[in-house]
C-alpha positions in Angstrom: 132.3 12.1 128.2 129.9 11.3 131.1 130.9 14.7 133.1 130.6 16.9 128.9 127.2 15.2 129.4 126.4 16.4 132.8 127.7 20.0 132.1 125.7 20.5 129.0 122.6 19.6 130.9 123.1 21.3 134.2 123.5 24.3 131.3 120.4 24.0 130.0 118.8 23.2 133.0 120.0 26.8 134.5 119.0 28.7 131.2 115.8 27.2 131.1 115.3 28.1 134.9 116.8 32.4 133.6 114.5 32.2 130.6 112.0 31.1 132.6 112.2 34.1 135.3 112.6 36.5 132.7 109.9 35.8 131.0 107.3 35.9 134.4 109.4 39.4 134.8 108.3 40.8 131.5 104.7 39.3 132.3 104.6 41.4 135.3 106.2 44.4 134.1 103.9 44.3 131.2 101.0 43.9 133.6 101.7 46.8 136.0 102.8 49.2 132.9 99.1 48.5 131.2 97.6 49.1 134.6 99.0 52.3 135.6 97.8 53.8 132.0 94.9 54.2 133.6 95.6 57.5 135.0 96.8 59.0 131.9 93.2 58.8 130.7 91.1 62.1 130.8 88.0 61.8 132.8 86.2 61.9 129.5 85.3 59.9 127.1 89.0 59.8 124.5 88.6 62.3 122.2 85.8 64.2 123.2 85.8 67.7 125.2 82.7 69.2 127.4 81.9 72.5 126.8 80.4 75.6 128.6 79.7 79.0 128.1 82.1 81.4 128.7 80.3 83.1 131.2 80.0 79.9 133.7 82.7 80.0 136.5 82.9 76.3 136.5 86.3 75.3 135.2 86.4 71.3 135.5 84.1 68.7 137.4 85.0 65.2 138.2 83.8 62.4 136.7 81.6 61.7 139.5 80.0 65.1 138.8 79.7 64.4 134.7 77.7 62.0 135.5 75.2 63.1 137.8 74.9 66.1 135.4 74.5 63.6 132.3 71.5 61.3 134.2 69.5 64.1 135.7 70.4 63.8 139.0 72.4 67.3 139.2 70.3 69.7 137.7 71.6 73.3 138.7 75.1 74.9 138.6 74.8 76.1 141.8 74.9 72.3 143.3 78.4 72.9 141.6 79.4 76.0 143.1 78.4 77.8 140.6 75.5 80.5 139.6 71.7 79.4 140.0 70.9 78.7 136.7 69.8 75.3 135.2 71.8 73.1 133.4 71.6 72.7 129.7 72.9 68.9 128.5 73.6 69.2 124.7 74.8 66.0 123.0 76.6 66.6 119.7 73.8 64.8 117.9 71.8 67.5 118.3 73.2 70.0 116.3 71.7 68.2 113.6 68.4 68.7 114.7 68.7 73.0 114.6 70.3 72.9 111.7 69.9 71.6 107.8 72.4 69.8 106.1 73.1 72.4 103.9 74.1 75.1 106.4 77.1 72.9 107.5 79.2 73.2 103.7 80.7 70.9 102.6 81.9 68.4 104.7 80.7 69.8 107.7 83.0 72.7 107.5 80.7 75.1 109.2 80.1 72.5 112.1 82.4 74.2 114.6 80.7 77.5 114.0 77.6 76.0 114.8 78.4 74.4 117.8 79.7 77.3 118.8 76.4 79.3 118.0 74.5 77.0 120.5 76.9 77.2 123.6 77.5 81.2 122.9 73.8 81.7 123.3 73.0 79.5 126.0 74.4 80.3 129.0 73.4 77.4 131.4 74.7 74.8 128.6 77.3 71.5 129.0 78.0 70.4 125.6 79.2 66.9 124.9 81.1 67.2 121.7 83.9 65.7 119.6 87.7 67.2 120.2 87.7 67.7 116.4 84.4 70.4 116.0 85.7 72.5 119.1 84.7 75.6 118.4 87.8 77.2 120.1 88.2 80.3 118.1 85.2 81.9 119.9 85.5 83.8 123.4 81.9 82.7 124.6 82.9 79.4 124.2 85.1 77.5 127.4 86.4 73.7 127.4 86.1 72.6 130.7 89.4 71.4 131.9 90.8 68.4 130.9 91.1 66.4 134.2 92.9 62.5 134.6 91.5 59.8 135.7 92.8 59.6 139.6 94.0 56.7 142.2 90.6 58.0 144.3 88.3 57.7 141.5 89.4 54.2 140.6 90.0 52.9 144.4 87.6 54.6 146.4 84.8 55.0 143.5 82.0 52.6 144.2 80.6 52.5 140.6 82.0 50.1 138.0 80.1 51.4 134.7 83.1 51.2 132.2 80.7 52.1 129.5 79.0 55.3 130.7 79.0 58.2 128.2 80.4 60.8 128.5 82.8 60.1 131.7 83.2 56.2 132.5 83.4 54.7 135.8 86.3 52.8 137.0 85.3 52.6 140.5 86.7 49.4 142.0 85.4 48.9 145.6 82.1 47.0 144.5 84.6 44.1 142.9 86.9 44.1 145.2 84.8 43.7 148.2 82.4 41.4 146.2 85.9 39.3 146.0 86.5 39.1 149.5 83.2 38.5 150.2 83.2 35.4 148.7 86.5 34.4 149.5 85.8 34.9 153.3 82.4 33.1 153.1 83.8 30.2 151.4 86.7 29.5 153.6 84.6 30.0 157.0 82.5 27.0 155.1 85.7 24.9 153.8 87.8 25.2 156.8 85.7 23.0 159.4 84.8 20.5 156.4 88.5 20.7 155.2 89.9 19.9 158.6 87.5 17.5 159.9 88.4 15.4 156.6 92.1 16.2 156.9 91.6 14.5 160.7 89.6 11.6 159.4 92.0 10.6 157.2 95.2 11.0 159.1 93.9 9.8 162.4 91.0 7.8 162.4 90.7 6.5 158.3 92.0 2.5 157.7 94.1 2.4 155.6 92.1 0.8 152.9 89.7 3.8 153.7 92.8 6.5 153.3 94.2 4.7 150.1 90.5 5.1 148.4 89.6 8.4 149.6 92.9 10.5 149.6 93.4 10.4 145.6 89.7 10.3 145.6 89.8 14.1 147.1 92.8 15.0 144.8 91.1 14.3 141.9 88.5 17.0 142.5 91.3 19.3 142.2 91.9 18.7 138.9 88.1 19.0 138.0 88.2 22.1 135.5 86.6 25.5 137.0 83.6 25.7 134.2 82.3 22.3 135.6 82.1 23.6 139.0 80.1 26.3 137.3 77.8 24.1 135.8 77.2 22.1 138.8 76.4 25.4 141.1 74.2 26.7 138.0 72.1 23.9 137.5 72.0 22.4 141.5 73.1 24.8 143.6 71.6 28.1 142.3 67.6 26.6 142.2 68.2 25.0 145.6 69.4 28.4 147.1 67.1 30.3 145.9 63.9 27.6 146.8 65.4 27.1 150.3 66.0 30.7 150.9 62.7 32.4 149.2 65.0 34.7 147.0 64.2 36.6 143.9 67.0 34.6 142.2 69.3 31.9 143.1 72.7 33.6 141.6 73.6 35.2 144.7 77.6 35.5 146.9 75.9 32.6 148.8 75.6 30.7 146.3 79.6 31.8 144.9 80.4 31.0 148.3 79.3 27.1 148.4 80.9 26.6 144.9 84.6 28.1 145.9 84.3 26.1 149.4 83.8 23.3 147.5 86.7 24.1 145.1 88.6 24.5 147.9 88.2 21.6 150.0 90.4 19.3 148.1 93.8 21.9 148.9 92.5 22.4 152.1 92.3 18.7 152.9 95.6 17.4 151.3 97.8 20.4 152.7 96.3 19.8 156.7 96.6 16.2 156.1 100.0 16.0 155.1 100.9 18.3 158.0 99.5 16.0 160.9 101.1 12.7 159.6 104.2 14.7 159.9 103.8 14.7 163.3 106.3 12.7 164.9 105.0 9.3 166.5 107.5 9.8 169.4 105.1 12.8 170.3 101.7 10.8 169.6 103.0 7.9 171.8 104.3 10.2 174.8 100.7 11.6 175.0 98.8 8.3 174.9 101.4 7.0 177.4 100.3 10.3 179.9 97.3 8.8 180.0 95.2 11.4 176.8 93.1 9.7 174.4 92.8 9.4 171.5 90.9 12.6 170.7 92.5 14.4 173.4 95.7 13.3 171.6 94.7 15.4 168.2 93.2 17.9 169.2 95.6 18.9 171.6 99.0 17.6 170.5 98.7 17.0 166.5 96.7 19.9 165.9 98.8 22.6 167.6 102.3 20.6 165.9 100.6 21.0 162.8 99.1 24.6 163.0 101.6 25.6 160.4 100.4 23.6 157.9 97.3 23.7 158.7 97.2 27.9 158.4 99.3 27.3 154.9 96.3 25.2 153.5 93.6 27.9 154.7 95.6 30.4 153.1 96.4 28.8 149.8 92.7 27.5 149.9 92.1 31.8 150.1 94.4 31.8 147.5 92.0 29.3 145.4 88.9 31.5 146.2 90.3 34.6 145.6 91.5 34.2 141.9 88.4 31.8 140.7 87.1 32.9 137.7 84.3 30.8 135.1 82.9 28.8 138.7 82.2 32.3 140.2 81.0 34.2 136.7 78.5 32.0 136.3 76.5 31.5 139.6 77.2 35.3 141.5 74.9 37.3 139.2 77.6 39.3 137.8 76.4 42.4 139.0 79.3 45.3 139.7 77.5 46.9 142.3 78.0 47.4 146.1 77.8 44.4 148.0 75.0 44.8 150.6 73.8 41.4 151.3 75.2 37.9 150.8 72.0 36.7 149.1 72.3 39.2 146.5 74.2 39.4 143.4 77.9 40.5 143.1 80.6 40.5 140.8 84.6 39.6 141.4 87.8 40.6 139.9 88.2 37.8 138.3 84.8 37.6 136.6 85.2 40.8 135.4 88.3 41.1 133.5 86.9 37.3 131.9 83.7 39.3 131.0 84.6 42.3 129.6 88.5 42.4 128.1 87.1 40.6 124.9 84.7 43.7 124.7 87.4 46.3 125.2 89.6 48.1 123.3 92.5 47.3 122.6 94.8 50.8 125.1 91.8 52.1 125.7 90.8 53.3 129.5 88.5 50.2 129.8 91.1 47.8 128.5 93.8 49.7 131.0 91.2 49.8 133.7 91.1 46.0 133.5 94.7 45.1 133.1 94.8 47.7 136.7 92.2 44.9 138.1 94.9 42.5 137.0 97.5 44.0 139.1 95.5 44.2 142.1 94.7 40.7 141.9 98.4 40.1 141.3 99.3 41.8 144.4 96.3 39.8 146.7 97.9 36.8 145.4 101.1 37.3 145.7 100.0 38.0 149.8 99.0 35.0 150.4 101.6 33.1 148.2 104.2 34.8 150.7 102.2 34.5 153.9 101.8 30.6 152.8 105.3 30.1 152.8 106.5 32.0 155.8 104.0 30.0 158.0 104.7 26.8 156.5 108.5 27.2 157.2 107.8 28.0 160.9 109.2 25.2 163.7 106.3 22.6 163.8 105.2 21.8 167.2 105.4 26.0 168.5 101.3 25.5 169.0 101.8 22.1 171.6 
């Protein structure tokens, strides 16, 4: 009976573990298959086509160009590559204005003819109109070509305006280096503070001290993310921007502090655990040579413990990296370039929190933040690995 028992649990213990993987399989496969649709998206805005005249020799324009052309930046062809005549926007709105109501028929039946009036007789003209009034049965008119969304415009575009009109921008540098930024800052911040505590209390701490202070740091881990958040927004972000003289306190700076102090606490238990492993056979031989005390950290249980010590940087990255209320709420939240650390930025995180409510629902802004997803996935998953493989190196290869 005992060993039915212990069959029928070992059972469910190993379909609970396959269920288990399965399920973070699907997770990821769904992830990576929402991502990539992406770059089935056309340039422009779903559903709509641009239109030139006939006589133009432009055939298609990236959506870098679409919108330069659409905010008055780019205001000849010939900037293009094509003839020196000026450009002509023409949103569909419009049509409205040249004509009455009554010319269109009923239900707009003469709409397409209409539109197709204006771009016939104008040759310098980009028409922003809906797929459904494309006036394709008339020669003067040409629908510039229907161009995807590619892995340059999303990974090398330094715009993030997933609302532009008519071509949105998925440009992804200014998050992901407005991640890093902050990730980088707030370990070179944590990691002294981390390890200096981490040597306090496996060296020098009583062990009165150790017993009160060691679930004391713990417990900060389990603080919940918005309360960091609140703390940096209320303390941190005046004092920032009073100490430094800045515009406004919500700066990478300021995202910086609040992830090294979210940190700290993996930081400090991970490099702590790793130097009282140290053997006391090695601590002993070294004070027996004739080191001291300090001389016996910093150069005997510090190198054993360099493993673990690079595992809880890492994983304290790992922290950092994939933050998300703490860092929404006291960076700015800007999606621009990252040109200072004392100016607003925005991270991946923050920006798949902020916008996927507003998106919808297999659209290119809803795809474009699920692709986010996936390259957070992918830093993550970095780390994760470079974690384990230095934590499973022979302790003691640094002494």
């Amino acid at each position: 009976m005992r060993r039915f028992i212990e069959k029928i649990v070992e059972n469910i213990l190993r379909l609970s573990g396959a269920v288990t993987t399965i399920i973070i399989l699907l997770m990821v496969v769904f992830l990576f298959k929402e991502g990539f649709g992406l770059f089935n998206n056309p340039v422009v805005e779903r559903g709509h086509v641009l239109c030139v005249n006939a006589s133009n020799k432009i055939a298609y324009l990236n959506s870098k160009e679409i919108k330069l052309i659409f905010d008055g930046e780019i205001e000849n062809w010939n900037k293009l590559g094509g003839e020196d005549m000026a450009i002509e926007i023409f949103r569909f709105n419009e049509i409205f204005s040249r004509y009455s109501e009554e010319e269109f028929g009923n239900d707009y039946e003469k709409l397409p003819e209409k539109l197709g009036e204006v771009i016939s007789s104008t040759p310098g003209i980009i028409a922003f109109i809906p797929g459904q009034y494309m006036p394709s049965s008339m020669p003067k008119v040409k629908a510039l070509a229907d161009e995807k969304i590619g892995g340059a415009d999303f990974f090398g575009g330094k715009e993030w305006i997933p609302t532009s009109v008519p071509s949105p921008q998925f440009g992804v540098l200014p998050l992901v280096l407005g991640t890093l930024l902050v990730s980088f800052i707030a370990i070179l911040i944590a990691l002294p503070l981390g390890l200096g505590v981490a040597v306090y209390l496996s060296e020098l701490a009583k062990d009165r001290v150790r017993k009160i202070l060691k679930p004391a740091v713990e417990l900060l881990a389990g603080i919940p993310s918005v309360v960091y958040g609140f703390f940096g927004l209320v303390v941190l972000v005046p004092l920032v921007q009073r100490a430094l003289n800045l515009p406004v306190g919500e700066t990478a700076f300021t995202g910086s502090l609040v992830l090294a102090i979210m940190a700290l606490p993996t930081i400090i238990t991970v490099a702590e655990d790793a130097m009282r492993s140290t053997p006391s056979a090695m601590r002993e031989a070294s004070l027996a040579l004739g080191a001291t005390h300090w001389q016996t950290i910093y150069r005997v249980i510090i190198p054993y413990a360099s493993s673990g010590i690079s595992a809880a940087v890492i994983l304290g990255i790992g922290r950092a990296v994939g933050e998300t209320m703490a860092v929404l709420m006291v960076t700015g939240n800007a999606a621009v370039m990252p040109t200072s650390l004392f100016a607003p930025i925005r991270t991946i995180p923050a920006a798949i929190a902020a916008e996927l409510g507003e998106a919808p629902v297999g659209g290119a802004h809803y795809q474009a933040l699920f692709m986010l997803g996936c390259i957070l996935f992918i830093i993550t998953l970095v780390m994760s690995i470079a974690s384990e493989l230095i934590s499973k190196r022979d302790p003691g290869k640094g002494v």
